[in-house]
C-alpha positions as a Markdown table, in Angstrom:
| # | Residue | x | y | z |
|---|---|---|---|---|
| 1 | Unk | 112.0 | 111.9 | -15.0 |
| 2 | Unk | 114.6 | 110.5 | -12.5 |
| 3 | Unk | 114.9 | 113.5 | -11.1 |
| 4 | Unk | 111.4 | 114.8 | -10.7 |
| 5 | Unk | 110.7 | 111.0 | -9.2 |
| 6 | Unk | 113.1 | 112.2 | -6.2 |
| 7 | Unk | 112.0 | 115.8 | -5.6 |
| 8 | Unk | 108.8 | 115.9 | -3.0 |
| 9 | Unk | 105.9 | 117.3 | -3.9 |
| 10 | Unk | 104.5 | 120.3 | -1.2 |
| 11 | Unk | 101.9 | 117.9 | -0.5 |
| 12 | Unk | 104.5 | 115.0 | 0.5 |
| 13 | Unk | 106.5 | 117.4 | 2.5 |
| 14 | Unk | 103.7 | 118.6 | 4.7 |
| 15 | Unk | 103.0 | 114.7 | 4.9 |
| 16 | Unk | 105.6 | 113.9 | 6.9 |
| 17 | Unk | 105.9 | 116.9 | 9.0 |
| 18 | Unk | 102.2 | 116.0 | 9.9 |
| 19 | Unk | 103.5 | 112.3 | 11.3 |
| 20 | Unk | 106.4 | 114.1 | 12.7 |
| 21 | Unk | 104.0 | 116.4 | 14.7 |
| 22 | Unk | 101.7 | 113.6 | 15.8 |
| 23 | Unk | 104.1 | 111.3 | 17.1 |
| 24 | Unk | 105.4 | 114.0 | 19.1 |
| 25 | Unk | 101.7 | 115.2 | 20.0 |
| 26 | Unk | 101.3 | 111.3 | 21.3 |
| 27 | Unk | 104.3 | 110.7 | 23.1 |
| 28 | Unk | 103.9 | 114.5 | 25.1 |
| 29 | Unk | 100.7 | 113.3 | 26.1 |
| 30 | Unk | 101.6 | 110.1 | 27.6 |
| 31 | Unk | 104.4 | 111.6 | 29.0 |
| 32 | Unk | 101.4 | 114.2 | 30.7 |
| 33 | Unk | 98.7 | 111.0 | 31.3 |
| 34 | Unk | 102.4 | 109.3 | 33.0 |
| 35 | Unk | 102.9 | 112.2 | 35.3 |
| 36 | Unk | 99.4 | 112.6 | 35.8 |
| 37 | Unk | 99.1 | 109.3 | 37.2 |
| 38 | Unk | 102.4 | 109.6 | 39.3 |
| 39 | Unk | 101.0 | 112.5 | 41.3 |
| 40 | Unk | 97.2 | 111.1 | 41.8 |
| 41 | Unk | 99.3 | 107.6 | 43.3 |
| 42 | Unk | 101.2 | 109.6 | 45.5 |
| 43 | Unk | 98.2 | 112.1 | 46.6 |
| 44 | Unk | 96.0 | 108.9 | 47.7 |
| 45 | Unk | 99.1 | 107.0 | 49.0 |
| 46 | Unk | 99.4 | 110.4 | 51.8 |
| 47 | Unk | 95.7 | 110.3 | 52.1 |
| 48 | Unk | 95.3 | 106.9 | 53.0 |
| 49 | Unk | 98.3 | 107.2 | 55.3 |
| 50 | Unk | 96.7 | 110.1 | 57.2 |
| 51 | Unk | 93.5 | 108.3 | 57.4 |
| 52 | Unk | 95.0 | 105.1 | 59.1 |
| 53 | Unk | 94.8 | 105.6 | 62.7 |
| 54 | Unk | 97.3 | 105.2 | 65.2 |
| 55 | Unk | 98.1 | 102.2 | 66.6 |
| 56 | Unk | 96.7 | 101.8 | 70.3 |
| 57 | Unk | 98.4 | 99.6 | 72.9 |
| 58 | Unk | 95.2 | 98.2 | 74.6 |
| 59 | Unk | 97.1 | 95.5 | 75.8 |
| 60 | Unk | 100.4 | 95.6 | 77.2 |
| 61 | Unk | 102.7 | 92.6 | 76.7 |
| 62 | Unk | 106.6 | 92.4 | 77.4 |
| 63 | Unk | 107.4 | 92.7 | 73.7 |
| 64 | Unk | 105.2 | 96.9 | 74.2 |
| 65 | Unk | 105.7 | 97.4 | 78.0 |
| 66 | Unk | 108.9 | 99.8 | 77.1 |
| 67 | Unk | 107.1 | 101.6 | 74.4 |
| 68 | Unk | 104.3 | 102.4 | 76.3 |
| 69 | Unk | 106.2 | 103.0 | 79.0 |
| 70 | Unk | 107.7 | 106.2 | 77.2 |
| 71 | Unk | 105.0 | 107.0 | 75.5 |
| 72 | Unk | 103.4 | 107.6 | 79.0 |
| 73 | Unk | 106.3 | 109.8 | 80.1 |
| 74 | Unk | 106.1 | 111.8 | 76.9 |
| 75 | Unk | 102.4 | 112.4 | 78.0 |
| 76 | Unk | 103.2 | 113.2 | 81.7 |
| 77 | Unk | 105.9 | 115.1 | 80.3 |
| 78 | Unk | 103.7 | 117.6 | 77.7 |
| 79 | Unk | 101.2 | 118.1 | 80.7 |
| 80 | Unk | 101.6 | 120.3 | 83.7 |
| 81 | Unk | 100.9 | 119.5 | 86.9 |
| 82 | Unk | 100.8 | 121.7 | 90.1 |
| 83 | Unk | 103.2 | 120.4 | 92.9 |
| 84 | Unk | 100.7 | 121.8 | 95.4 |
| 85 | Unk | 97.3 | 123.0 | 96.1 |
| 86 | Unk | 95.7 | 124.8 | 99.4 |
| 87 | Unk | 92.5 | 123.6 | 100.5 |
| 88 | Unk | 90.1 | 126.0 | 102.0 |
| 89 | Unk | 87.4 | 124.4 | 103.1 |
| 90 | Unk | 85.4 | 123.5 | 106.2 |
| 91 | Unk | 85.1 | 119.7 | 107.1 |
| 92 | Unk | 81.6 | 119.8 | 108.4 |
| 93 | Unk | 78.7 | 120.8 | 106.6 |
| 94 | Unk | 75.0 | 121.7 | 107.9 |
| 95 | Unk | 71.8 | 121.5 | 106.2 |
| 96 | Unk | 68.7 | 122.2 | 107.5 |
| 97 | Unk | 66.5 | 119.7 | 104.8 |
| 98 | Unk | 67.6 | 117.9 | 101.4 |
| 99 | Unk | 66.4 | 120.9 | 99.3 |
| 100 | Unk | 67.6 | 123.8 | 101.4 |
| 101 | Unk | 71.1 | 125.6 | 100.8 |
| 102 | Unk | 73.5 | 124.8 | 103.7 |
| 103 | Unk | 73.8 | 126.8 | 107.0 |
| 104 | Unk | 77.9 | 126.9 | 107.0 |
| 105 | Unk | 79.6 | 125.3 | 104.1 |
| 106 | Unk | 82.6 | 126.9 | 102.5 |
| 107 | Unk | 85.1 | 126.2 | 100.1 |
| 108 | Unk | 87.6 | 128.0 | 98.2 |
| 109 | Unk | 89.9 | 128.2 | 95.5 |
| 110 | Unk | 93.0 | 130.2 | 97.5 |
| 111 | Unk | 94.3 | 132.9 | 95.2 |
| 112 | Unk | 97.8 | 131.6 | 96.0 |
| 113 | Unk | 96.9 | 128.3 | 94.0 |
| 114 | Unk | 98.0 | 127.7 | 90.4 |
| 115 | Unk | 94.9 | 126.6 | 88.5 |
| 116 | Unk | 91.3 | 127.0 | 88.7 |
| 117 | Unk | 89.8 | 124.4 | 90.2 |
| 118 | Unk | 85.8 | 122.6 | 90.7 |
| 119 | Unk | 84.9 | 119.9 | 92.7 |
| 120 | Unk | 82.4 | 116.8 | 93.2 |
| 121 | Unk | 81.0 | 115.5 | 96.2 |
| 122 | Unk | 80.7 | 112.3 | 96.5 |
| 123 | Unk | 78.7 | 110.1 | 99.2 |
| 124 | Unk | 81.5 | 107.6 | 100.3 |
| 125 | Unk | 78.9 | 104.7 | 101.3 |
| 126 | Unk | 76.9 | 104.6 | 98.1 |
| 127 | Unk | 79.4 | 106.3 | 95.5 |
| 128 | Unk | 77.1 | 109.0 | 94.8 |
| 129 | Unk | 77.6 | 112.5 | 93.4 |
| 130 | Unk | 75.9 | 115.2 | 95.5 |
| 131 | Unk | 76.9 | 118.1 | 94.3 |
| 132 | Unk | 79.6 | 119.5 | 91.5 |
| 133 | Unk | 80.6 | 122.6 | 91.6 |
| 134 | Unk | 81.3 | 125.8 | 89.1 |
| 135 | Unk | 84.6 | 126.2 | 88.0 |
| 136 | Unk | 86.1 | 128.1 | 91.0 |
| 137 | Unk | 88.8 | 130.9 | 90.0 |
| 138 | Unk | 92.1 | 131.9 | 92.2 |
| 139 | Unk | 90.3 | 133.0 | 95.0 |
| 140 | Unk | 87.3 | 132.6 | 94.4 |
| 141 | Unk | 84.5 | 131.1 | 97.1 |
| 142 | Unk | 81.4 | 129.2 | 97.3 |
| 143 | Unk | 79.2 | 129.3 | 100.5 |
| 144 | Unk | 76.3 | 128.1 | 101.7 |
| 145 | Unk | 75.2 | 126.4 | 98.5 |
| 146 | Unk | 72.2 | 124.0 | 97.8 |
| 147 | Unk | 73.1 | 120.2 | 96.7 |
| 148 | Unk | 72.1 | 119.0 | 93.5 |
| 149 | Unk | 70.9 | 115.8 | 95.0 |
| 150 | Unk | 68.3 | 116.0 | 97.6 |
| 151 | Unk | 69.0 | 113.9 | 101.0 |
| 152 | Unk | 67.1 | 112.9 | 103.9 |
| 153 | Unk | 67.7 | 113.6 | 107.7 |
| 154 | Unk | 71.1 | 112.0 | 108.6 |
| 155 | Unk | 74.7 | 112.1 | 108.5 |
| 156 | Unk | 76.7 | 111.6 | 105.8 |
| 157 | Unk | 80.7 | 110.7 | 105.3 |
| 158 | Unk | 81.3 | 111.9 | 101.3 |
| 159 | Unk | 84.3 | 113.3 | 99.4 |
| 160 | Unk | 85.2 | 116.2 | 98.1 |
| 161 | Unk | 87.1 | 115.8 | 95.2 |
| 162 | Unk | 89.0 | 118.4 | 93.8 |
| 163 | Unk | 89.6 | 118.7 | 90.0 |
| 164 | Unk | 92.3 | 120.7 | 89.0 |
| 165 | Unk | 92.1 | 122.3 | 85.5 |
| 166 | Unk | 94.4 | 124.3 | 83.1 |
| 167 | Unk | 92.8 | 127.0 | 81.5 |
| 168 | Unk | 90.8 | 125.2 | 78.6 |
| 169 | Unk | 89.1 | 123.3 | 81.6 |
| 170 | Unk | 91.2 | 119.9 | 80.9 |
| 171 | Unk | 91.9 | 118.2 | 84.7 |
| 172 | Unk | 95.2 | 118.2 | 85.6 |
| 173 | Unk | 94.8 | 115.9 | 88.7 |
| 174 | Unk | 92.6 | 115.4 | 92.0 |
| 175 | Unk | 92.7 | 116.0 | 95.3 |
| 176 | Unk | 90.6 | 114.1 | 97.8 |
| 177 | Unk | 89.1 | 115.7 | 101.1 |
| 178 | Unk | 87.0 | 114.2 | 103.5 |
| 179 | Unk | 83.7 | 116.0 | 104.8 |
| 180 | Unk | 81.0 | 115.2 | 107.2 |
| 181 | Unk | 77.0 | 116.6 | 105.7 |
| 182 | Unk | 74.4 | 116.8 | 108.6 |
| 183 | Unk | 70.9 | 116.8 | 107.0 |
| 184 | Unk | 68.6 | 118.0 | 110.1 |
| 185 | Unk | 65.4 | 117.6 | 108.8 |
């Protein structure tokens, strides 16, 4: 009887192959849930990074002054900006009333220039935009064109101010002009 005592049964055998297979079944799934967990962490740690915006320099102290500094001349660096640009305009303009389109004014964009270019009038004593333009091609012209601002009799000192553009139509830099707008009647 000694003997049968120490021989398993088939029922005892599968027994412990069972406990065998779930502990191994339970410690492959926490090693799953453990990974699982390791890559959501790191997924929302690169979210939450990406979503953090960058930090602005609104206020320049002596402790930022050099960062900004070169963070500027990256910018001016990335950006191209033409080293000249030929006006072709006429200094005096002619109208014969506030709605009508003028008798002699001309500007262009000279086809030797580098960008495209538009450009605002501006009344110098009150600040005032008259007129802006199309976006004016290499050599392109506009002539005798009607203000977008009606003005009374008089005349006028404004601005032209020119606003160079790449080609998505970002400015590049201005150029100032001065003009003289008679308004007859």
């Amino acid at each position: 009887m000694n003997e049968l005592s120490k021989e398993e049964t088939p029922t005892q055998k599968s027994g412990k192959g069972g406990i065998k297979l779930i502990v191994l079944g339970v410690i492959v799934v926490i090693a799953i849930l453990i990974g699982a967990i390791i890559v959501l962490v790191t997924k929302l740690g690169n979210q939450r990074a990406s979503e953090e915006p960058k930090e602005k320099k609104s206020v320049i102290t002596a402790e930022t002054a050099n960062e900004v500094i070169e963070e500027w001349v990256q910018e001016d660096e990335d950006k191209y900006v033409p080293q000249y640009f030929t006006v072709v305009q006429n200094t005096t303009w002619t109208f014969p009333d506030g709605n009508s389109p003028s008798i002699d004014a001309t500007v262009s964009n000279d086809a030797d220039n580098e960008t495209p270019v538009y450009f605002d009038v501006v009344i110098e004593e009150t600040g005032e935009t008259i007129y802006s333009s199309p976006i004016l091609e290499l050599g392109a012209t506009v002539e005798k064109f009607r203000l977008d601002q009606e003005l009374s009799a008089g005349t006028y000192n404004a601005t032209v101010i020119y606003h160079l553009v790449d080609e998505e139509q970002n400015e590049l830099t201005t150029v100032n002009v001065g003009v003289t707008i008679t308004v007859q009647n």
